[in-house]
C-alpha positions as a Markdown table, in Angstrom:
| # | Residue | x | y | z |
|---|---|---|---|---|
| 1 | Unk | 0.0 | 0.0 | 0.0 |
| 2 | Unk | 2.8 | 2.4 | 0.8 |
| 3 | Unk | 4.0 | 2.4 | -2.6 |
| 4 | Unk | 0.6 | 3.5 | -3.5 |
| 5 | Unk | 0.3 | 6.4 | -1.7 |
| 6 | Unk | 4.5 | 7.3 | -3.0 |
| 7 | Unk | 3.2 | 6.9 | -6.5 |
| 8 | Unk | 0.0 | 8.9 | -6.1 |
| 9 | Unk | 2.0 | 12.0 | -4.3 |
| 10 | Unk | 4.8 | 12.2 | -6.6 |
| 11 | Unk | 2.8 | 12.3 | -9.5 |
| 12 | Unk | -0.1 | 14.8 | -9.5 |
| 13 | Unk | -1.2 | 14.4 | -12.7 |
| 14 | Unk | -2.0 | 10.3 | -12.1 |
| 15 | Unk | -3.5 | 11.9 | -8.4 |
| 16 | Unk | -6.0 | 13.7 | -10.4 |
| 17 | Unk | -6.8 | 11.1 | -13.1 |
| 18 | Unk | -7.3 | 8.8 | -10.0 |
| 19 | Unk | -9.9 | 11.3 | -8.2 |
| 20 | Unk | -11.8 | 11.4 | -11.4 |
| 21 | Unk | -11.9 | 7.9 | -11.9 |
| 22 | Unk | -13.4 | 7.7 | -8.0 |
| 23 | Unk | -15.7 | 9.6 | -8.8 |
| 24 | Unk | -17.4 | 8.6 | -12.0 |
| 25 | Unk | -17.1 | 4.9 | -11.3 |
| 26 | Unk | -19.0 | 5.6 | -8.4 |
| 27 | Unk | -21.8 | 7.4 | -10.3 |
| 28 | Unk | -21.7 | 4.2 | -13.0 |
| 29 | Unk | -22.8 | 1.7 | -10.3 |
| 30 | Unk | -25.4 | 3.8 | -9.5 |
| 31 | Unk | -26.8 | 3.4 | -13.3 |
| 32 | Unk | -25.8 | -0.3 | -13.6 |
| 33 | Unk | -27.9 | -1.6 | -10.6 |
| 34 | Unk | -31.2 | 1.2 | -11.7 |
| 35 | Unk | -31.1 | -0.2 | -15.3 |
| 36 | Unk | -31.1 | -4.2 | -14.4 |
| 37 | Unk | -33.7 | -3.6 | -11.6 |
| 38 | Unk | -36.0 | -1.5 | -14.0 |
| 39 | Unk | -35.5 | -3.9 | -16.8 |
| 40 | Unk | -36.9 | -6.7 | -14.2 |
| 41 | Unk | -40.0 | -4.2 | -13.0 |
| 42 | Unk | -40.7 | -4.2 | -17.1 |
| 43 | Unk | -40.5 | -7.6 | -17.4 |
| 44 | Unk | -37.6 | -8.2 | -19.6 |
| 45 | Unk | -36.6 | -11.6 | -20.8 |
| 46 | Unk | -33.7 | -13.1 | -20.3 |
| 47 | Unk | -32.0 | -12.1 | -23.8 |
| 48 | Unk | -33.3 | -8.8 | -23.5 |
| 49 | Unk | -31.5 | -8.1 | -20.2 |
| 50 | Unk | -28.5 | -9.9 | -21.8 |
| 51 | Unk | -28.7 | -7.8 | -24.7 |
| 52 | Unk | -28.3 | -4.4 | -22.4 |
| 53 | Unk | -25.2 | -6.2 | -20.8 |
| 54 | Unk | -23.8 | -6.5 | -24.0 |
| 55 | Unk | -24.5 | -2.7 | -25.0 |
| 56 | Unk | -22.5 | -1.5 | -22.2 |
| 57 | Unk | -19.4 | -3.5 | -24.5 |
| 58 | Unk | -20.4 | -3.4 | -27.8 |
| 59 | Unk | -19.6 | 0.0 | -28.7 |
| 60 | Unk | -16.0 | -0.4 | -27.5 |
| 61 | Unk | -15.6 | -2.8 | -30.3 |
| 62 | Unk | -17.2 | -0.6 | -32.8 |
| 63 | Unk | -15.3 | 2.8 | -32.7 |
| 64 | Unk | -11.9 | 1.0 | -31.6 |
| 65 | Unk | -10.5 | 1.2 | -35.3 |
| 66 | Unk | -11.2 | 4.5 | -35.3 |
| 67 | Unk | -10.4 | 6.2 | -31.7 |
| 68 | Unk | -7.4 | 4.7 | -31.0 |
| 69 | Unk | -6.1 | 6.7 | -34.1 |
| 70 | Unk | -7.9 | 9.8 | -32.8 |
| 71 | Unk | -6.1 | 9.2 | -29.1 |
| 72 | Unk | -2.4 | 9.2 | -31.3 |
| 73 | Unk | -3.6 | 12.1 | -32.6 |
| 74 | Unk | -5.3 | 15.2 | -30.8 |
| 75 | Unk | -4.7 | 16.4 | -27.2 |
| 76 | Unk | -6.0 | 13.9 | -24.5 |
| 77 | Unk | -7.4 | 16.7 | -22.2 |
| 78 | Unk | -9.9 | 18.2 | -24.9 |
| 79 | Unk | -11.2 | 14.7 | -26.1 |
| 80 | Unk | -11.3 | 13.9 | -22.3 |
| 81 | Unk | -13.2 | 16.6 | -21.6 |
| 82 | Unk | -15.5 | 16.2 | -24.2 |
| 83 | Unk | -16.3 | 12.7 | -23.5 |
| 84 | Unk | -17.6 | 13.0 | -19.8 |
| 85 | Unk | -19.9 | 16.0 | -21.4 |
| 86 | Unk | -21.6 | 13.1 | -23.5 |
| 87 | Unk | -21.5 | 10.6 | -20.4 |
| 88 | Unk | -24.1 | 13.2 | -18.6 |
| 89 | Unk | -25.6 | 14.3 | -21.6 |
| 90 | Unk | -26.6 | 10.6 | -22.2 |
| 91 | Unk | -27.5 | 9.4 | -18.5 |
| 92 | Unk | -30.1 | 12.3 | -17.6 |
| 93 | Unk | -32.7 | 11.0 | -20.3 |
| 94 | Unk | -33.2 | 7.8 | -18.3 |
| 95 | Unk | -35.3 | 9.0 | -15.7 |
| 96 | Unk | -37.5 | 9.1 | -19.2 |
| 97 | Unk | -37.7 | 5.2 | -19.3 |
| 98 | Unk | -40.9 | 4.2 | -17.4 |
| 99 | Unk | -42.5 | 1.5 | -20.0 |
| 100 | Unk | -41.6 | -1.4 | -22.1 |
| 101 | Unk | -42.2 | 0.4 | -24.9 |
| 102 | Unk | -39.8 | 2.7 | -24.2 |
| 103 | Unk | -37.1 | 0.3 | -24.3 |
| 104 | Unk | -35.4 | 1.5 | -27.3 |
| 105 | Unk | -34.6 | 5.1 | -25.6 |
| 106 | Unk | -32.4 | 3.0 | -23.2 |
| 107 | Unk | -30.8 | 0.9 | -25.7 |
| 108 | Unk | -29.5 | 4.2 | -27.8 |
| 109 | Unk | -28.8 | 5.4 | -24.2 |
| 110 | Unk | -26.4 | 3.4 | -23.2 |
| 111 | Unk | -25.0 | 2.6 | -25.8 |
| 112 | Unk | -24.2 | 6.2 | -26.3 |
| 113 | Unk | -22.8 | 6.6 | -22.7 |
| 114 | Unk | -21.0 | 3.3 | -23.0 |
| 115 | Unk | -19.3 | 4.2 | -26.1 |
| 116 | Unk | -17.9 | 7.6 | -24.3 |
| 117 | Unk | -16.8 | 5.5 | -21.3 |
| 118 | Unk | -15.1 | 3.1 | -23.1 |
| 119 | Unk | -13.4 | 5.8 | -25.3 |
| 120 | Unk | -12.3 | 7.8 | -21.9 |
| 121 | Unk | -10.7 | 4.4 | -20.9 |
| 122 | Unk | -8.8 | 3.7 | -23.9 |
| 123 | Unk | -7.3 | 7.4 | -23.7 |
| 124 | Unk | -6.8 | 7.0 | -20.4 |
| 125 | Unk | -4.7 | 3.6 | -20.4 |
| 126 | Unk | -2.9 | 5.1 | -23.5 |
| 127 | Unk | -2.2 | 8.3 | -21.6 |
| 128 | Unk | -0.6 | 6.6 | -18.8 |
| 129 | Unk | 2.8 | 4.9 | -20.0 |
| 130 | Unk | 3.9 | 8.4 | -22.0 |
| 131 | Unk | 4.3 | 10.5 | -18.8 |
| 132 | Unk | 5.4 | 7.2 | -16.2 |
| 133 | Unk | 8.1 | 5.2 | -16.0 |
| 134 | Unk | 8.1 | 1.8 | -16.2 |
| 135 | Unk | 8.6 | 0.6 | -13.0 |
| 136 | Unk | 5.9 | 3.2 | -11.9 |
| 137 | Unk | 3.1 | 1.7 | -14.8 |
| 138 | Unk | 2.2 | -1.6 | -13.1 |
| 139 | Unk | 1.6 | 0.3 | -10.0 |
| 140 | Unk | -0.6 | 2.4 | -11.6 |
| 141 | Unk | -2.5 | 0.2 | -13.5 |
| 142 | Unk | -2.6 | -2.2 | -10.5 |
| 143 | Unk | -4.2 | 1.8 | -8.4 |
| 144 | Unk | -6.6 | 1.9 | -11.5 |
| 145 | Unk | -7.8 | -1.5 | -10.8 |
| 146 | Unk | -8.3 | -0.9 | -7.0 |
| 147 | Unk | -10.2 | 2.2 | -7.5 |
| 148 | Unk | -13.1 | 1.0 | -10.2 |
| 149 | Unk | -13.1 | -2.2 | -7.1 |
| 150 | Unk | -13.6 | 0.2 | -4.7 |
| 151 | Unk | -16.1 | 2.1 | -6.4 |
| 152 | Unk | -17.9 | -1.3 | -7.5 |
| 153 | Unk | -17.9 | -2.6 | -4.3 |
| 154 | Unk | -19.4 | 0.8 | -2.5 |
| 155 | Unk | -21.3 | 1.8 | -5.7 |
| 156 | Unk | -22.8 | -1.3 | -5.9 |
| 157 | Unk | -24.2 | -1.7 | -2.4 |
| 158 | Unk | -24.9 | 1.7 | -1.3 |
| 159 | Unk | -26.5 | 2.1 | -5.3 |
| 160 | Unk | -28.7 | -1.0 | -4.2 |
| 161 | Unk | -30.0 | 0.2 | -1.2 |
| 162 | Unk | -30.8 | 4.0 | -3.2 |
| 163 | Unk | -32.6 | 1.9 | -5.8 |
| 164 | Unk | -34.8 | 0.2 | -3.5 |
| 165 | Unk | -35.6 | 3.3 | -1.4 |
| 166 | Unk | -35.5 | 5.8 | -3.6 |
| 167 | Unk | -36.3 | 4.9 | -6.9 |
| 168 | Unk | -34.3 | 4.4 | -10.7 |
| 169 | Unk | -34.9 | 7.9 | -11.5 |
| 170 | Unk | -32.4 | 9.0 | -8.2 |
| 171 | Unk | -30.2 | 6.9 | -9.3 |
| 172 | Unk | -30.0 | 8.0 | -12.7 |
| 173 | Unk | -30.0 | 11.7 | -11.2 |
| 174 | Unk | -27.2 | 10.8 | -8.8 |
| 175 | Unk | -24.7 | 8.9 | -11.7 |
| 176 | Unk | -25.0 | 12.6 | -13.9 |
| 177 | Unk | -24.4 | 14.9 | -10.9 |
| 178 | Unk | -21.3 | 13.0 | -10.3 |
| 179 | Unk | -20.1 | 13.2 | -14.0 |
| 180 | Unk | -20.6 | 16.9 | -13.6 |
| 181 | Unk | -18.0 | 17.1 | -10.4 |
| 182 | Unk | -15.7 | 15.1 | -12.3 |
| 183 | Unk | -15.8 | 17.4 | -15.2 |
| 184 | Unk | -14.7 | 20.6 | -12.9 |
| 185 | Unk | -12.4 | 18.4 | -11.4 |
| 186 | Unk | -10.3 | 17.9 | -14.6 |
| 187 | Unk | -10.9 | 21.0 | -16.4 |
| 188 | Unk | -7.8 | 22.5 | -14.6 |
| 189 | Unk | -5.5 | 19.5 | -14.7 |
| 190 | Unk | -1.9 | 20.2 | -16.9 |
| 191 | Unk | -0.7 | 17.7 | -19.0 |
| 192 | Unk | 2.3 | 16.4 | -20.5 |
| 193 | Unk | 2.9 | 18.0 | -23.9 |
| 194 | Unk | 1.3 | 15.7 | -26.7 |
| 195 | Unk | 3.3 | 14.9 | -29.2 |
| 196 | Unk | 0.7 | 15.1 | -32.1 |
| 197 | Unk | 0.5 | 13.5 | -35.4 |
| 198 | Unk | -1.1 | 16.2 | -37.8 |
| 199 | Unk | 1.2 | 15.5 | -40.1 |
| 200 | Unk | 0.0 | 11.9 | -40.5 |
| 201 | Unk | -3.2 | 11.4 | -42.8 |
| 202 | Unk | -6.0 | 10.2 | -40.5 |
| 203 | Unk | -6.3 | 6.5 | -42.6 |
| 204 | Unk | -2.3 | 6.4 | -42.8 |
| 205 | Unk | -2.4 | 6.3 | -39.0 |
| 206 | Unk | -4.9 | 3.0 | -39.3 |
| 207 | Unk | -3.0 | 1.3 | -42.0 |
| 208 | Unk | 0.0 | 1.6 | -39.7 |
| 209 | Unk | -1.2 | 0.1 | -36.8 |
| 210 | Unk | -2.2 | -3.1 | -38.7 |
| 211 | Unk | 1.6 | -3.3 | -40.3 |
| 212 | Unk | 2.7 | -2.9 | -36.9 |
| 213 | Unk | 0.9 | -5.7 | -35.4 |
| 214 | Unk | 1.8 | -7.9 | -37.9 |
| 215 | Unk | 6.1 | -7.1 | -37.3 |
| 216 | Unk | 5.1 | -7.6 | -33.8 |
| 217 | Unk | 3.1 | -10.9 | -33.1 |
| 218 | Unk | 3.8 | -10.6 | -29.4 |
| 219 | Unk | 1.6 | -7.6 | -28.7 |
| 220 | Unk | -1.3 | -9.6 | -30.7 |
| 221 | Unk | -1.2 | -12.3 | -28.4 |
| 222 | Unk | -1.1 | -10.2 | -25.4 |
| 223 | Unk | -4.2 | -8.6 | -26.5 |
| 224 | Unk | -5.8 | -12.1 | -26.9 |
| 225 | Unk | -4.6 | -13.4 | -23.2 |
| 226 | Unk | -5.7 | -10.1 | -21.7 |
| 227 | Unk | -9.1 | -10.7 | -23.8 |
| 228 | Unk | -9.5 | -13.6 | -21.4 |
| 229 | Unk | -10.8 | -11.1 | -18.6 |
| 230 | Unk | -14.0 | -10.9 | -20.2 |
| 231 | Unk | -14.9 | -14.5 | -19.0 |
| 232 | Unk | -15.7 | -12.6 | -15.7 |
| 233 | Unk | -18.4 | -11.1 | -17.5 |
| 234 | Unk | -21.5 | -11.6 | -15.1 |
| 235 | Unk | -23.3 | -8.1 | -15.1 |
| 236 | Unk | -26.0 | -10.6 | -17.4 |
| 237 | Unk | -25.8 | -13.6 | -15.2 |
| 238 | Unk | -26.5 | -11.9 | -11.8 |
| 239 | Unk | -29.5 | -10.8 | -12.4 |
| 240 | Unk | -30.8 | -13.7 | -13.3 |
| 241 | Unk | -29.7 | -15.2 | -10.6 |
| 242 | Unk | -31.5 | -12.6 | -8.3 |
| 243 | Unk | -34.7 | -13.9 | -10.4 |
| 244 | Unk | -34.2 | -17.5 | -10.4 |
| 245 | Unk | -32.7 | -17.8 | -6.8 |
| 246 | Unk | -33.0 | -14.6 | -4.5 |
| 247 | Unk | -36.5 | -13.4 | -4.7 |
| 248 | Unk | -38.1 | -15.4 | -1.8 |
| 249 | Unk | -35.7 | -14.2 | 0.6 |
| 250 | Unk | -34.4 | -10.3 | -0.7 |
| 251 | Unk | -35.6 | -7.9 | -3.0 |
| 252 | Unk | -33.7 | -8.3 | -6.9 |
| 253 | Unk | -31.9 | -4.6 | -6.4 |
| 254 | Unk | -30.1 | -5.6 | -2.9 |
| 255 | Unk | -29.4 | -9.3 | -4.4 |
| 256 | Unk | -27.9 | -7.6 | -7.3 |
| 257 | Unk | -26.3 | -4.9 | -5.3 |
| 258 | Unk | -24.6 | -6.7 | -2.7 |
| 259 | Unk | -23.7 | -10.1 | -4.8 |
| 260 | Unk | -21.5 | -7.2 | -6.8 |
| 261 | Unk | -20.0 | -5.6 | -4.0 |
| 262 | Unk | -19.3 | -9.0 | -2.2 |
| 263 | Unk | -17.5 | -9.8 | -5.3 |
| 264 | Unk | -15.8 | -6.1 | -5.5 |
| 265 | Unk | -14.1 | -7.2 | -1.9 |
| 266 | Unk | -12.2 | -9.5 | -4.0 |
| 267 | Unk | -11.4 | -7.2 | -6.5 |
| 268 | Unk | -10.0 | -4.5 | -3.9 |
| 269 | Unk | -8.1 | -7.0 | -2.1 |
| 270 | Unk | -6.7 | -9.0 | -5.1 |
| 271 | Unk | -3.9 | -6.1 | -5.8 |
| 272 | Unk | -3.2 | -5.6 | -2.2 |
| 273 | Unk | -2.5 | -9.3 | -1.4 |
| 274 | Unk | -1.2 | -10.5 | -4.8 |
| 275 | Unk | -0.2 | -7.4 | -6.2 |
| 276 | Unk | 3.7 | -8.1 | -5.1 |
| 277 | Unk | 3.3 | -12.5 | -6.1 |
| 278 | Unk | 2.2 | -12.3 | -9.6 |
| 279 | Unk | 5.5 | -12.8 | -11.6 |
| 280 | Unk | 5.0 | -14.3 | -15.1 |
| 281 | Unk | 6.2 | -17.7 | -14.0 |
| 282 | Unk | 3.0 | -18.0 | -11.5 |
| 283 | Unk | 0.6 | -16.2 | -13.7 |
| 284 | Unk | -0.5 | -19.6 | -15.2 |
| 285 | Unk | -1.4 | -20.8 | -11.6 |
| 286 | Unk | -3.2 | -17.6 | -11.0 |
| 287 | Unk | -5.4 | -18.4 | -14.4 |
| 288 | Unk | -6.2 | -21.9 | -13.0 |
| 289 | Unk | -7.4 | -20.4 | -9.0 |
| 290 | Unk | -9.7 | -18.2 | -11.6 |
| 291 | Unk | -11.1 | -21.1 | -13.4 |
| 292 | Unk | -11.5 | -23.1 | -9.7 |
| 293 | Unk | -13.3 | -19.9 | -8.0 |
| 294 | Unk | -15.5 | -19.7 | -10.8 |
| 295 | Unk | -16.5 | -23.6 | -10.5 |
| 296 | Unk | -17.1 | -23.1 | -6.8 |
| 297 | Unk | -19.5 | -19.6 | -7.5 |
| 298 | Unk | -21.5 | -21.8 | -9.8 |
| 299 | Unk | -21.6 | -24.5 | -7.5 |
| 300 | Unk | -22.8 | -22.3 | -4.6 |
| 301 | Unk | -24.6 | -19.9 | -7.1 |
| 302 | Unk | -28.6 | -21.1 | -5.5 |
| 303 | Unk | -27.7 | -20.5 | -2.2 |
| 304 | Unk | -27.4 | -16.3 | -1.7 |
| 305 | Unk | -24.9 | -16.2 | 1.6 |
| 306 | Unk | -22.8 | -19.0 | 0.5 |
| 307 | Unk | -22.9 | -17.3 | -3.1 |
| 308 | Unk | -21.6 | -14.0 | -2.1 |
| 309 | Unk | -18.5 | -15.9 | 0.2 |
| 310 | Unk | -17.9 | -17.4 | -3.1 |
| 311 | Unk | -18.0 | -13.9 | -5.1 |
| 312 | Unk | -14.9 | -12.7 | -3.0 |
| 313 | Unk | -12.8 | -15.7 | -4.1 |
| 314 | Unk | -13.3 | -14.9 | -7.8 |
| 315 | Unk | -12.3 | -11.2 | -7.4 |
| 316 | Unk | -9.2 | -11.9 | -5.8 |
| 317 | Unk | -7.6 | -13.1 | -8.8 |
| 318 | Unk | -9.8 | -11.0 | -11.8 |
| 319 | Unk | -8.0 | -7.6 | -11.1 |
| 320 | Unk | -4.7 | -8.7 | -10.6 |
| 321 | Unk | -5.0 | -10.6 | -14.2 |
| 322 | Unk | -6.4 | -7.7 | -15.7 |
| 323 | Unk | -3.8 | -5.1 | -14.1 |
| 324 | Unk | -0.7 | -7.4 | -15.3 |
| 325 | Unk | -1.5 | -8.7 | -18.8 |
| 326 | Unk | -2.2 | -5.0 | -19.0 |
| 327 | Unk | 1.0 | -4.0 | -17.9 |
| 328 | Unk | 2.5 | -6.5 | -20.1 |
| 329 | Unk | 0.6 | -5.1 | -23.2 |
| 330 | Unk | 1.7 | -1.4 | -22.5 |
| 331 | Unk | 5.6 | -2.5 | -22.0 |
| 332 | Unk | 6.1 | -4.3 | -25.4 |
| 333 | Unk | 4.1 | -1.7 | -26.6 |
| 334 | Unk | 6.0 | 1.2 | -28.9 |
| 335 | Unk | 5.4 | 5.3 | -27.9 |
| 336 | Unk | 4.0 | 6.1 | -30.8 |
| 337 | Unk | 1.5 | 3.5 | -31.2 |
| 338 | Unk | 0.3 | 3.6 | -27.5 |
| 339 | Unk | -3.2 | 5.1 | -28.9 |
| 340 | Unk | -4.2 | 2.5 | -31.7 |
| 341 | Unk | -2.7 | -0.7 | -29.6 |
| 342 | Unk | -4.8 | 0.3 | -26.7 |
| 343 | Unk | -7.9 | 0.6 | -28.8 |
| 344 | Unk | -7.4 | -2.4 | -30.4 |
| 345 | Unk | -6.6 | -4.4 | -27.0 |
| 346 | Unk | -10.1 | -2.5 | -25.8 |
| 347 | Unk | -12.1 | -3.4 | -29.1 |
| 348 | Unk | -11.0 | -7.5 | -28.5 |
| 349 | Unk | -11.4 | -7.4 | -24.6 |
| 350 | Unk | -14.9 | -6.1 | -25.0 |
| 351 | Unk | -16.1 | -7.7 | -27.9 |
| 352 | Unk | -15.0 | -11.0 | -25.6 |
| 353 | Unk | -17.2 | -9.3 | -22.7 |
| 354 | Unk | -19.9 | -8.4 | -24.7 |
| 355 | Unk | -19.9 | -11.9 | -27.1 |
| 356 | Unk | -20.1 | -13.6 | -23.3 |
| 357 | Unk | -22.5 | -11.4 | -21.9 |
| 358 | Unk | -24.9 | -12.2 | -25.0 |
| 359 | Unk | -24.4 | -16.1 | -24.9 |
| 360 | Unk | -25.5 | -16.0 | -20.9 |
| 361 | Unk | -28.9 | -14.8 | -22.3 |
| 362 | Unk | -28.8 | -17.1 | -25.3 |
| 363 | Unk | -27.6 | -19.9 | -22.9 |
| 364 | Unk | -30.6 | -19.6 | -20.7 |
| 365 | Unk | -33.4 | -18.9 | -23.1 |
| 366 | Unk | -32.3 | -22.3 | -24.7 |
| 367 | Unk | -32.7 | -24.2 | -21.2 |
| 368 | Unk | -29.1 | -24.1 | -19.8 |
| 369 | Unk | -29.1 | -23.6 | -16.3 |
| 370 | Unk | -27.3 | -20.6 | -14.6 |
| 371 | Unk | -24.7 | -23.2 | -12.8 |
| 372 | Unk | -24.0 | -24.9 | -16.0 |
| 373 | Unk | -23.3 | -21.1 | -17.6 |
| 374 | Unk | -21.1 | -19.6 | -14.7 |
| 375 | Unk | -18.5 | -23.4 | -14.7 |
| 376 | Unk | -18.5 | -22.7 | -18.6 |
| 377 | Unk | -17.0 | -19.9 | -18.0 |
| 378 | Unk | -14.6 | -21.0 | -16.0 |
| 379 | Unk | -13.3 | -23.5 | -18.4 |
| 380 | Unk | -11.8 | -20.3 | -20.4 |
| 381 | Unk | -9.6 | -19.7 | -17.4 |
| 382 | Unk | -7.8 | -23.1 | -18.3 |
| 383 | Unk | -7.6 | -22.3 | -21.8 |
| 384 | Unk | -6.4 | -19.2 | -21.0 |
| 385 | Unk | -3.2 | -20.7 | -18.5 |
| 386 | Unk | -2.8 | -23.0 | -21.4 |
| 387 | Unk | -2.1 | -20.3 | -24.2 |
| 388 | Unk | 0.0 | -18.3 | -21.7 |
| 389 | Unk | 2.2 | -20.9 | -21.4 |
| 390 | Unk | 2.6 | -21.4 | -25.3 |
| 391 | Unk | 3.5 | -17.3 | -25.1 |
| 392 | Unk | 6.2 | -17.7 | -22.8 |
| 393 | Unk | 7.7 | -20.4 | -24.1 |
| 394 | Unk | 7.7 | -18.6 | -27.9 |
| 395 | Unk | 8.8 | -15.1 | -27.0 |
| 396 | Unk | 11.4 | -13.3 | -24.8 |
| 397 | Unk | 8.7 | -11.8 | -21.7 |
| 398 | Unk | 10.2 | -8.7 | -19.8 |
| 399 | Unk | 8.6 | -9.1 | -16.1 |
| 400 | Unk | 6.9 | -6.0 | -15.4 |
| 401 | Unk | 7.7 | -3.0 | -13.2 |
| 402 | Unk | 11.6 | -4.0 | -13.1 |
């Protein structure tokens, strides 16, 4: 933790980035658990509330060709800027949605928002490793990774508790009020100088990226491993389970709210206790504990307490994976395609989470049950320590933050 808090004080500029990022993660739980409770008061099927998991992915994959150029190219404080105006522009008409029929307002919606988020991620993770230093950028990704758990894990229960007092609408009201201080917070923020690209044609800068990937086959298979993240993809599946499982004995927004925040414990505490383990010789045996977590969740999945003991053991591991196949990305990565790489590694990991999230719904409607769905899942974790391997054994890995 100490090298945290070192990190955080002797770099202002990551400081700031880090309040923001408190801040408007917060506000997106507050959305996430409004939208999959009202979807249930409408009486969504299964693939419909599937379907709005998936939108919160989907336009990732979409505008990745394109942003990632954009990110190389202009400023990063303007586009950033500019992106959490369309985050509050888009969440504010939800308090609209009060009938089934009204159902297509919150697919444009949020897939709208989602597209901006997912674009102020991708800048933001392509921002980082051009004003730190190496052994600073797994830190920092491993602090980004705590914060969004920390925000999940408070987001998520305090956001189920507003829901079911207070209403969607509040919720919805509360997620854009918080977009708005994190606006102010940034608009006085200095960054490094950007060393811009005007003089490269906008389609020049896309045609590059692809040659690039193809002199360097290790940064495409880095993208794939850390594509295996999305597997954790169970914004779809807990609902349901709330549904299927929970009603009798809580209401569906606390069994949505706390089964993510239980689960968020993990994800705070997986940095902090395996933050300093993970080398690249033990991630395969960290990809395998995923794979076994996930078989115990599914095996506890019907039974709420048990379920949410289970939650925390499949955190642990998710945010440490995700921080350092991250960090391995980012270091065989070159400067000056930072913006396109990023984008691209963003477009595959949630095209993964949004190709999962819409195979839970399809699962189901065709008869699978929700345990069966959850250990499937898990399987990709084996597959995934299996493929590392092959990586390491093919190409020359730099452990990260040396």
């Amino acid at each position: 933790m100490k090298h945290y808090i070192a990190l955080l004080k002797n770099e202002p500029l990551l400081r700031r980035i880090s309040s923001i990022q408190l801040i408007a993660y917060f506000g997106a739980w507050f959305s996430n658990v409004a939208i999959f409770t009202l979807l249930l008061k409408l009486g969504a099927s299964p693939l419909v509330v599937a379907t709005v998991a998936a939108l919160h992915f989907l336009p990732g994959v979409l505008q990745a060709p394109f942003s990632g150029a954009l990110i190389d190219k202009i400023a990063p404080k303007r586009l950033m800027l500019a992106l959490l105006l369309v985050e509050i522009v888009t969440t504010l008409p939800l308090v609209l949605v009060d009938d089934a029929a009204q159902l297509w307002l919150l697919f444009v919606l949020v897939f709208v928002r989602m597209g901006a988020s997912s674009f102020y991620f991708t800048l933001e993770m392509a921002l980082l490793p051009r004003f730190l230093k190496a052994s600073a950028l797994k830190h920092a990704n491993e602090i980004h990774s705590i914060i969004w758990s920390v925000s999940y894990t408070v987001g998520m229960a305090l956001s189920g508790i507003a829901v079911y007092y207070l209403g969607v609408k509040t919720a919805f009201l509360a997620d854009a009020a918080l977009f708005a201080v994190a606006f102010a917070l940034l608009l006085p923020a200095v960054f490094p100088p950007h060393k811009t690209r005007d003089t490269d044609r906008y389609l020049a800068l896309l045609s590059q990226s692809v040659g690039y990937l193809k002199r360097n086959p290790l940064t495409l298979h880095l993208i794939f491993l850390h594509a295996f993240v999305g597997f954790t993809a169970f914004d779809g599946l807990v609902p349901l389970a709330a549904e299927a499982y929970y009603l009798p004995a809580i209401a569906a927004p606390l069994a949505i709210g706390l089964t993510h925040a239980f689960r968020a414990l993990g994800l705070v505490g997986g940095p902090l206790l395996l933050g300093r383990w993970i080398s690249i010789k033990r991630l395969p045996l960290l990809l395998l504990l995923q794979a076994a977590a996930i078989f115990l969740w599914a095996a506890l999945l019907p039974h709420f307490y048990l379920s949410l003991a289970a939650s925390i053991l499949v955190g642990l591991s998710t945010t440490v994976i995700w921080s350092f196949t991250y960090t391995l990305l980012q270091r065989n990565t070159d400067e000056a395609y930072y913006g396109r790489v990023i984008a691209y590694n963003d477009m595959i990991f949630l095209l993964t989470v949004s190709a999962v999230s819409f195979l839970i719904g399809v699962l189901v409607e065709w008869g699978m049950g929700l345990q069966s769905v959850m250990a499937l899942l898990g399987v990709a974790f084996i597959v995934s320590a299996l493929y590392f391997g092959w990586i390491a054994r093919r190409f020359a890995l730099e452990e990260p933050g040396v």
